[in-house]
Kinemage of the C-alpha trace (Angstrom):
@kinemage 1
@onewidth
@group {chain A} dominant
@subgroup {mainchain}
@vectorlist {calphas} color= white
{ca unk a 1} P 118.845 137.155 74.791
{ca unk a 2} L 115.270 136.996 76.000
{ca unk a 3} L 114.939 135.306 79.281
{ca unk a 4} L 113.681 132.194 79.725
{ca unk a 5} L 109.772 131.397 80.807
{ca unk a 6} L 107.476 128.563 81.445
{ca unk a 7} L 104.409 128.355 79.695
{ca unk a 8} L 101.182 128.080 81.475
{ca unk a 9} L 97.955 127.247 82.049
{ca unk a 10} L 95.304 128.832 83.868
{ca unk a 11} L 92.201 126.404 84.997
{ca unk a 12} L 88.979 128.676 87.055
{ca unk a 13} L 88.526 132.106 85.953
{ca unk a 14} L 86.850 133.158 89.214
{ca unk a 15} L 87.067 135.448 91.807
{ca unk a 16} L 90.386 135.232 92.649
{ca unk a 17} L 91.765 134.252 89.220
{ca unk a 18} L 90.268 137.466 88.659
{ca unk a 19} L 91.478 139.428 91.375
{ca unk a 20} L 95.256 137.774 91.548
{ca unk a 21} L 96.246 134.874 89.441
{ca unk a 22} L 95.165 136.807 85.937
{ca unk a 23} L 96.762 139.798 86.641
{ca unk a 24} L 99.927 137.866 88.375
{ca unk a 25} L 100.919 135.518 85.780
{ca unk a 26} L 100.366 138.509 82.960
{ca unk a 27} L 102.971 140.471 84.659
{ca unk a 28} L 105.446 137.779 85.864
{ca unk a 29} L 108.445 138.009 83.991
{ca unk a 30} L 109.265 134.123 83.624
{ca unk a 31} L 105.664 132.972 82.952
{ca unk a 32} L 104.139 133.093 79.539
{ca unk a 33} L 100.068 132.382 80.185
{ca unk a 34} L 99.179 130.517 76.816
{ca unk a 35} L 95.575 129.548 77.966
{ca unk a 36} L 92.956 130.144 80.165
{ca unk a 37} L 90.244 127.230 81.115
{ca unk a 38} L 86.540 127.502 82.430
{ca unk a 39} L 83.462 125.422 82.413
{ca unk a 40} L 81.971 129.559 81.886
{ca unk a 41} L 82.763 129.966 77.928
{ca unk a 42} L 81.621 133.777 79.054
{ca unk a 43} L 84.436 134.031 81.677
{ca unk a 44} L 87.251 132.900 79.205
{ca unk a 45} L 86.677 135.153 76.469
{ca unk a 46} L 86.523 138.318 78.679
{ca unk a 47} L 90.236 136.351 80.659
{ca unk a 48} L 91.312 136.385 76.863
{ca unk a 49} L 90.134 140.013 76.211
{ca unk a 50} L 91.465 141.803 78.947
{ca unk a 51} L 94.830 140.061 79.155
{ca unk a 52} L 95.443 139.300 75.665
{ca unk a 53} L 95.703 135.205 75.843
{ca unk a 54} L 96.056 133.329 73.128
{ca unk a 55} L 94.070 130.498 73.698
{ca unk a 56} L 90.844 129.843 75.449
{ca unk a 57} L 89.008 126.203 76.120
{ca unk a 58} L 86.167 124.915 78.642
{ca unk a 59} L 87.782 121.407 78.523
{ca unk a 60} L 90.204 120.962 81.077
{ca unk a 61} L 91.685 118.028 79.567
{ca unk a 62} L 92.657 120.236 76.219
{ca unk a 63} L 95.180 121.905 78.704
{ca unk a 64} L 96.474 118.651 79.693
{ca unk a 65} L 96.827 117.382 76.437
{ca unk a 66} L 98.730 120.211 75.071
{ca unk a 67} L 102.469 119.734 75.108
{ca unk a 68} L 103.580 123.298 75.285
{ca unk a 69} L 102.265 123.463 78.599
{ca unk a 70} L 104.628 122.932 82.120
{ca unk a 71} L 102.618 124.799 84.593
{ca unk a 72} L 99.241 123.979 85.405
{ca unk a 73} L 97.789 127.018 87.994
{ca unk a 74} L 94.433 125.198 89.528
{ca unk a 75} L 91.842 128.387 90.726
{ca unk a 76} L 88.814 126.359 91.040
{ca unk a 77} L 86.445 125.666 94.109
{ca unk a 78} L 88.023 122.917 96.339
{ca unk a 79} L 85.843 120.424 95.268
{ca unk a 80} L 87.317 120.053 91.819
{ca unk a 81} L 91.194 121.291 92.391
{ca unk a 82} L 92.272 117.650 94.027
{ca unk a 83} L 90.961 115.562 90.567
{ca unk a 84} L 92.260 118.429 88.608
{ca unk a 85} L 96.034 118.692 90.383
{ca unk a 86} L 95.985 114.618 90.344
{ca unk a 87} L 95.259 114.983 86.451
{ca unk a 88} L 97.888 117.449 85.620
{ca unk a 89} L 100.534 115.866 87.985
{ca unk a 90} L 99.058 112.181 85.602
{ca unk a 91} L 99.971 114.186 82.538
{ca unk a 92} L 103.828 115.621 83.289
{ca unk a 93} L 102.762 118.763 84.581
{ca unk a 94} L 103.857 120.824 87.292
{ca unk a 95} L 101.078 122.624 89.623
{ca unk a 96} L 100.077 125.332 91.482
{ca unk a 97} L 96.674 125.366 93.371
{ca unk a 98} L 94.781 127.446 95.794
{ca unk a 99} L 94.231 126.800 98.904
{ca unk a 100} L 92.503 124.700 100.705
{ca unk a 101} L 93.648 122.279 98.615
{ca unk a 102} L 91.070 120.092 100.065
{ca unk a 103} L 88.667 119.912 102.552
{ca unk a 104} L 90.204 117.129 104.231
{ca unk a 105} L 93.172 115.264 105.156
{ca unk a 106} L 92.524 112.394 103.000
{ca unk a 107} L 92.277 114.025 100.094
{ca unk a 108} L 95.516 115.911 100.271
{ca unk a 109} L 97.280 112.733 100.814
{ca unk a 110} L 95.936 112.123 97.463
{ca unk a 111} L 97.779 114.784 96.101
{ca unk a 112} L 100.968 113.902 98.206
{ca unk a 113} L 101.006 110.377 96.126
{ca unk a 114} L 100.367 111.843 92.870
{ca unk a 115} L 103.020 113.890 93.007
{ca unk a 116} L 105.378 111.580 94.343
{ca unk a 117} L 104.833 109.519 91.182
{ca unk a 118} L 104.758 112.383 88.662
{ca unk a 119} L 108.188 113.827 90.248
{ca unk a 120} L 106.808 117.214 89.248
{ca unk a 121} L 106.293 120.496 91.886
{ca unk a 122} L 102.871 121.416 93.362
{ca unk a 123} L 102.858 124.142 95.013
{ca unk a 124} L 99.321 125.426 97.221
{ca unk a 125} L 98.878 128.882 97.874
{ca unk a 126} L 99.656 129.047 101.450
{ca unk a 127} L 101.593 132.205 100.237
{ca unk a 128} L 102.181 134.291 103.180
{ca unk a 129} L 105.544 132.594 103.582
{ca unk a 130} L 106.586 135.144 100.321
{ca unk a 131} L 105.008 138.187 101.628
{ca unk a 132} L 108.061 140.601 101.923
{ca unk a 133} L 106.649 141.748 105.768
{ca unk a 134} L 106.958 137.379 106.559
{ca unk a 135} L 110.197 137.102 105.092
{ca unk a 136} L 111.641 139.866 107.195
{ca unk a 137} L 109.772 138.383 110.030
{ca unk a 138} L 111.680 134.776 109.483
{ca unk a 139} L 115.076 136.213 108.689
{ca unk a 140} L 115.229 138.074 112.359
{ca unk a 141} L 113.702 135.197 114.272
{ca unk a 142} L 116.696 133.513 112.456
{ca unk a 143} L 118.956 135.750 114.417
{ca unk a 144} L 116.832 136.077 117.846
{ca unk a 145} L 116.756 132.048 118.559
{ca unk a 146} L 113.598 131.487 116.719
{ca unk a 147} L 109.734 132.516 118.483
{ca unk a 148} L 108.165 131.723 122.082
{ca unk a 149} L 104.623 133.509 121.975
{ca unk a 150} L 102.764 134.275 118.976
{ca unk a 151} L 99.476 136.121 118.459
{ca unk a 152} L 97.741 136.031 115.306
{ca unk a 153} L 94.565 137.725 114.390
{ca unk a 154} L 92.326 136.695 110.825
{ca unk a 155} L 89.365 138.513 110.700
{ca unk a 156} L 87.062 139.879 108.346
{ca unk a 157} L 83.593 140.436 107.717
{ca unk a 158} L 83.030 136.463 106.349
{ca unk a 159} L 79.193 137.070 107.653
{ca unk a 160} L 78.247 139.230 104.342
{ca unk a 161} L 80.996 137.293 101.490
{ca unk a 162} L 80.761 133.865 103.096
{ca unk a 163} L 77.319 133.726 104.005
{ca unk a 164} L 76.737 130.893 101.702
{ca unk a 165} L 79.052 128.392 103.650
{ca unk a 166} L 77.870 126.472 106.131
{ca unk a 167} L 78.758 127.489 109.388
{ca unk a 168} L 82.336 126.542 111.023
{ca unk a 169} L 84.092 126.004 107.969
{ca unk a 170} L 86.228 129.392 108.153
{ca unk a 171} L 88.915 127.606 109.786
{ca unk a 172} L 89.188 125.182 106.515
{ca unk a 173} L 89.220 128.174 104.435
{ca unk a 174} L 90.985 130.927 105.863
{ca unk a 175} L 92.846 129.609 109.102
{ca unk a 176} L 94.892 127.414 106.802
{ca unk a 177} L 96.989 130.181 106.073
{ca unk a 178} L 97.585 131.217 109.414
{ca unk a 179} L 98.108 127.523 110.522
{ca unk a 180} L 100.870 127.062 107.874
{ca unk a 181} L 102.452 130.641 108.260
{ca unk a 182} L 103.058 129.602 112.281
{ca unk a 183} L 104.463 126.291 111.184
{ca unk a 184} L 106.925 127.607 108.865
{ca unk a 185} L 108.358 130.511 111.668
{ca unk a 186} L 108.488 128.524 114.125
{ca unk a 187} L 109.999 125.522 112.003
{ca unk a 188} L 108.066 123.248 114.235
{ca unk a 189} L 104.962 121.262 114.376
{ca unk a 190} L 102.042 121.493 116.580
{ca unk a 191} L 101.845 119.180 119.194
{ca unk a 192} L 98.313 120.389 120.762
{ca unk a 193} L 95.391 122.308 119.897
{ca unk a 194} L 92.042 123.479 121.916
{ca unk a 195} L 89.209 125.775 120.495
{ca unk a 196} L 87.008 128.288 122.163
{ca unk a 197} L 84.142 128.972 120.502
{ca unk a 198} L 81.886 132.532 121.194
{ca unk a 199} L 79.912 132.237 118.441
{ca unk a 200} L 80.096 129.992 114.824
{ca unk a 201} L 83.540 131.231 112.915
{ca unk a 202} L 83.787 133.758 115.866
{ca unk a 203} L 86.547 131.704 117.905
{ca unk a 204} L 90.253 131.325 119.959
{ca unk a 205} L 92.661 128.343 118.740
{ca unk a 206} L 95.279 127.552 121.521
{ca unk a 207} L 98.164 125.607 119.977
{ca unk a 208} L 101.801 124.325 121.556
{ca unk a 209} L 104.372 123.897 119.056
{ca unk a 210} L 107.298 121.073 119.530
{ca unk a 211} L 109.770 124.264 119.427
{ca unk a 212} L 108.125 125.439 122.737
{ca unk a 213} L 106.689 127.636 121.598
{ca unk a 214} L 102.924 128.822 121.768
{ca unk a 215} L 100.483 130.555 119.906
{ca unk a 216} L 96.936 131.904 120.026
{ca unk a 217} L 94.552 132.433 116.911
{ca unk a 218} L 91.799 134.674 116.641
{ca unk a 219} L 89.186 133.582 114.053
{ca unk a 220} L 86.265 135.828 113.134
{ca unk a 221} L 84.206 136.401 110.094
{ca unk a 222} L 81.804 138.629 112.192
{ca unk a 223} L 83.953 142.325 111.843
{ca unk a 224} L 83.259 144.913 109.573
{ca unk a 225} L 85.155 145.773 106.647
{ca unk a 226} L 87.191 148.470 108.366
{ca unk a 227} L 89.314 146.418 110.330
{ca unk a 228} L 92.433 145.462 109.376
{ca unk a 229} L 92.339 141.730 108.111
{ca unk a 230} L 95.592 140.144 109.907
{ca unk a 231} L 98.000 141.009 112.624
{ca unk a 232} L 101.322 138.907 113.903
{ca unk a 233} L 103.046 139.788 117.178
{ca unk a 234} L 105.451 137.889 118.286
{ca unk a 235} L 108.067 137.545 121.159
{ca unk a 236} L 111.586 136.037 120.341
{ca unk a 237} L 113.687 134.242 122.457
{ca unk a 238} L 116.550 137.149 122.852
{ca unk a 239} L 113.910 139.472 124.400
{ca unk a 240} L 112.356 140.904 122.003
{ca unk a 241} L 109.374 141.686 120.237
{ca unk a 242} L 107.590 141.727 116.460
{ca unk a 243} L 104.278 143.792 115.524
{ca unk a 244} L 103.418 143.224 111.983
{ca unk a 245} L 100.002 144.763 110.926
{ca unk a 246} L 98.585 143.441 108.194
{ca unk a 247} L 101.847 142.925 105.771
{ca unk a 248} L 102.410 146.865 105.505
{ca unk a 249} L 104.134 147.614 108.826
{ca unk a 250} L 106.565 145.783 110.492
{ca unk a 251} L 107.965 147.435 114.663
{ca unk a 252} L 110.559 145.504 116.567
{ca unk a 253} L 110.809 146.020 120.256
{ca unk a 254} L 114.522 145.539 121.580
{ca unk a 255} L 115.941 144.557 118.219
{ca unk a 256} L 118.697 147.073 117.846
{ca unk a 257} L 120.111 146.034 115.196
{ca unk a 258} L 116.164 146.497 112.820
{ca unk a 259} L 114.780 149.260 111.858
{ca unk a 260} L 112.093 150.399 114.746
{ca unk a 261} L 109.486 150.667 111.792
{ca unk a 262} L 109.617 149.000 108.263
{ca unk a 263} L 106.495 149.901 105.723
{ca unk a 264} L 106.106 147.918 102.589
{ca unk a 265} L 104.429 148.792 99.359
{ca unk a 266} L 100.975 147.582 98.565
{ca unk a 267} L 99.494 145.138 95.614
{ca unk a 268} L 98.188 146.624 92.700
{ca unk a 269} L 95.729 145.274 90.095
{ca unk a 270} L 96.901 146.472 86.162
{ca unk a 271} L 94.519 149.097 84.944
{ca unk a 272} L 93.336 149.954 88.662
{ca unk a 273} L 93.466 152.038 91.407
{ca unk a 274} L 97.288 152.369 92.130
{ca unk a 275} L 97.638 155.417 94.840
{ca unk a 276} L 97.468 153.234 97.809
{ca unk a 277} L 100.727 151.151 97.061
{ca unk a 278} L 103.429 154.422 97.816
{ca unk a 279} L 101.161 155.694 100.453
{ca unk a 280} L 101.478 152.491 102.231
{ca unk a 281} L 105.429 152.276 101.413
{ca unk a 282} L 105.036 155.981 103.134
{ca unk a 283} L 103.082 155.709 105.960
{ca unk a 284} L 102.411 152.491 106.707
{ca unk a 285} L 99.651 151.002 109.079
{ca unk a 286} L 98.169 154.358 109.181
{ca unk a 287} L 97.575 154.665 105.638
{ca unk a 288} L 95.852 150.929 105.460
{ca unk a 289} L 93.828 152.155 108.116
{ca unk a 290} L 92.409 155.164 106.245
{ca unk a 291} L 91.809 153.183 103.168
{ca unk a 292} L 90.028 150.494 104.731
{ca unk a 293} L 87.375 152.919 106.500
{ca unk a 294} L 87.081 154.653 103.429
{ca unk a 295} L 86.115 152.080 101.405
{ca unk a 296} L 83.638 150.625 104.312
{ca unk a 297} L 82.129 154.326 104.551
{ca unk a 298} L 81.765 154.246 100.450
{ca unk a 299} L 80.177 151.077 100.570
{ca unk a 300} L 77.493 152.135 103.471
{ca unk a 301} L 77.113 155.191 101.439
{ca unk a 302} L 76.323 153.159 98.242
{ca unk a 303} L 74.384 149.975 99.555
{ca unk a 304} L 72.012 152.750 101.664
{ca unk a 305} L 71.182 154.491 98.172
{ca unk a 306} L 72.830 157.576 99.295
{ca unk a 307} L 74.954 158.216 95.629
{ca unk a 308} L 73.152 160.339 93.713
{ca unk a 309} L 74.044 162.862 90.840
{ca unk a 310} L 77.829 163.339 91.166
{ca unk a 311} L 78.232 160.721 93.415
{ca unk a 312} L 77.912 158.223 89.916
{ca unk a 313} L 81.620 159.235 89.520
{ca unk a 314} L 82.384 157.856 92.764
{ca unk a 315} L 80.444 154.805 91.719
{ca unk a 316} L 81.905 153.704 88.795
{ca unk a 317} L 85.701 154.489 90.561
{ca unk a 318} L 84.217 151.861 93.254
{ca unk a 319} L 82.994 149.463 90.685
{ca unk a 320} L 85.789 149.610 88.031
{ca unk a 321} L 89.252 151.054 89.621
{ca unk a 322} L 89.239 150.495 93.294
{ca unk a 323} L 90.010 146.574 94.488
{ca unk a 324} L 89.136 144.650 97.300
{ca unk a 325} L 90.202 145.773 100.605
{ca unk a 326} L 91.864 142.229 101.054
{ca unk a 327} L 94.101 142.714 98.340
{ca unk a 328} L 95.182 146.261 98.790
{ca unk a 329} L 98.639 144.476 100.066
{ca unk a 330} L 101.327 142.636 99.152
{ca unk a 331} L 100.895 138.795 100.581
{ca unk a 332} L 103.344 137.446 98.116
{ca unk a 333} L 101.066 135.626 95.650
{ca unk a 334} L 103.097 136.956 92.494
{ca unk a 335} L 106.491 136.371 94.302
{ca unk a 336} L 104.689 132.445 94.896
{ca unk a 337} L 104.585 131.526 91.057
{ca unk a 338} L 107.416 133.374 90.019
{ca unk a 339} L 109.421 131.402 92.891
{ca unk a 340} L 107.399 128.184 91.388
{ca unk a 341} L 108.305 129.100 87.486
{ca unk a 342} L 111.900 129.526 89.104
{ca unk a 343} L 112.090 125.915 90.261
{ca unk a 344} L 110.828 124.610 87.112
{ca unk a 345} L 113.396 126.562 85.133
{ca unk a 346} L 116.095 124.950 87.582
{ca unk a 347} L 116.889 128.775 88.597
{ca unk a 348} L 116.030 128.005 92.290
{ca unk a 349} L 115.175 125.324 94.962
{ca unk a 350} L 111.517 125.233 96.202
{ca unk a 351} L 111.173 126.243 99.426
{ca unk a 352} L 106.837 126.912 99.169
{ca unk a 353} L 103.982 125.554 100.320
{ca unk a 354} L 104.092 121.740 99.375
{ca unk a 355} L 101.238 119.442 99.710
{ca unk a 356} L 102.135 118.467 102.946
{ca unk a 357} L 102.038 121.628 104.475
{ca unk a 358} L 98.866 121.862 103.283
{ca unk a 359} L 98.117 118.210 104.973
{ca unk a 360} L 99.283 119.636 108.144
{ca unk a 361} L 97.130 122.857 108.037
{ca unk a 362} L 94.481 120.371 107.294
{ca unk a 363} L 95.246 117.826 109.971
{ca unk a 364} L 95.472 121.180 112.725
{ca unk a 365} L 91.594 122.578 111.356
{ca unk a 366} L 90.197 118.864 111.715
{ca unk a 367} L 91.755 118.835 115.096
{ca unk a 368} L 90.149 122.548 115.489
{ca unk a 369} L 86.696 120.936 115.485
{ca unk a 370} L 87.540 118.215 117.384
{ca unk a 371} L 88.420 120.286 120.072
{ca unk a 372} L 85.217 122.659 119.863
{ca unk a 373} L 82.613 119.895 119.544
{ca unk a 374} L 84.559 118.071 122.284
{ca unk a 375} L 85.526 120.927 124.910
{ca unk a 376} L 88.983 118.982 125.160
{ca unk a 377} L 92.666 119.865 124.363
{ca unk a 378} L 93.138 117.973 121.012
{ca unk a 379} L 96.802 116.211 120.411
{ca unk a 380} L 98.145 115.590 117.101
């Protein structure tokens, strides 16, 4: 007997439809992507092409309207995924949308009262909480009375991909999954939060969480592509320690009873580069490391005009097999929509990213300004 799916639609073919939802929801075994939806007619026949969907349409309400349809996966900027997850939730469906899901507050609470009257699931892509590295992470806090000092790093190089934004925004964009990855291993709220600014999106968030615990955020967008994007280390209650580098190795410090060193597979792309994903399960940290300073030193090589003759090889692996740096590892976003399809099918209880999670990683980046345009400690 084939198992059962839920059939869904797939609203923004961008970048990181491209790069994760696409590939994701062709591969998950309990989704069945019927259609694909774009105001770019271009960008939904090559979706169509490359992963075989059956139907294409630049009219978002023709995915509404269709019956067939239970899951609605929102990709779009922020600007237009709040109408669009209010219209889907309006028409019976369930949801999942990227994060932000909006740029403020107000306009998630939006979302929280449309789905309160639809009665359907959204889930936003705060996803970290699936990563396999996290969920490790949460089960032995479990065990070690829970977390007392966390550091978390996000950093990339935001100054060349993000240069478009306006300037102090990257805590909207990015912290929000660092703001709702705290919240959900500590299983607390913040109470407090103060900024330190160096330099625009270059900054420090303080925060004190009503567990007792407290945490400190480094924000940058002004690194180079080399360094690793995110790093967690924690101390437990039960003295003892975490380390996780950037979801592919996991160290405990006076946790007998863990492994000293857990590595975990990478993400992989259908049709692309694939060698990275047992290395990592090999090696580790050291393995990220190399392939993040070789792909920097192939990009300098490339934007400098240094490829020439056989070096076209090289460019077409860089322009057709090899993926983004960022999504070299596993940060759960397939395990997020199969976990969402599984709650629709009544297989499982939700336990993601709701929209008022993302209302509180909202509410803690609006207090983030506050507190560096004020100089003050900001309470929530």
């Amino acid at each position: 007997m084939k198992n059962p799916s839920v059939t869904a639609a797939l609203i923004g073919c961008g970048g990181i439809a491209q790069s994760q939802h696409l590939p994701n929801l062709s591969r998950a075994a309990n989704i069945r992507l019927k259609t694909v939806c774009d105001v770019n007619a271009d960008a939904v026949a090559v979706a169509r092409k490359t992963y075989g969907v059956p139907h294409g349409t630049t009219q978002s309400g023709e995915v509404f309207a269709d019956p067939e349809i239970d899951l609605v996966v929102v990709a779009t900027k922020e600007d237009f995924q709040v109408p669009l997850t209010c219209a889907a939730l309006a028409a019976g469906k369930h949801v999942y949308v990227e994060k932000p899901l909006a740029s403020t507050p107000a306009e998630c609470e939006q979302v929280i009262a449309a789905r309160a009257a639809s009665g359907k699931i959204v889930h936003v892509g705060l996803n970290r909480r699936f990563a396999p590295a996290c969920r490790d992470i949460a089960r032995i806090l479990q065990k070690r009375g829970g977390a007392t000092n966390i550091y978390a790093r996000i950093s990339d190089a935001y100054w060349d991909w993000g240069k478009s934004n306006p300037p102090g925004i990257r805590v909207i964009h990015e912290v929000c999954h660092v703001f709702d990855l705290l919240r959900w291993l500590t299983g607390a709220e913040a109470e407090s939060v103060y900024c330190a600014c160096g330099r625009p999106d270059d900054e420090i968030y303080t925060l004190k969480f009503k567990s007792g615990c407290v945490a400190t955020i480094m924000n940058s967008g002004q690194v180079t592509w080399d360094l690793p994007k995110e790093r967690l280390e924690i101390v437990t209650r039960e003295y003892g320690a975490l380390v996780l580098e950037e979801f592919v190795e996991l160290k405990t410090y006076g946790c007998r009873d863990e492994p000293v060193v857990t590595t975990y597979a990478g993400h992989t792309h259908p049709g692309g580069e694939y060698t990275h994903k047992p290395l990592f399960a090999q090696l580790g940290a050291s393995a990220l490391e190399a392939f993040r300073r070789m792909r920097w030193e192939m990009r300098l090589r490339r934007d400098s005009g240094e490829l020439d003759g056989e070096d076209a090889e090289l460019q077409r692996f860089m322009d057709q097999s090899f993926p983004h740096v960022n999504y070299l590892v596993d940060k759960g976003w397939r395990a997020a929509l199969e976990h969402t399809a599984d709650c629709i099918l009544g297989r499982a209880t939700f336990y993601g990213a709701g929209p008022e999670d993302a209302l509180a990683a909202s509410q803690l980046a609006e207090a983030a300004i506050r507190s560096r345009e004020s100089g003050e400690v900001v309470r929530l």
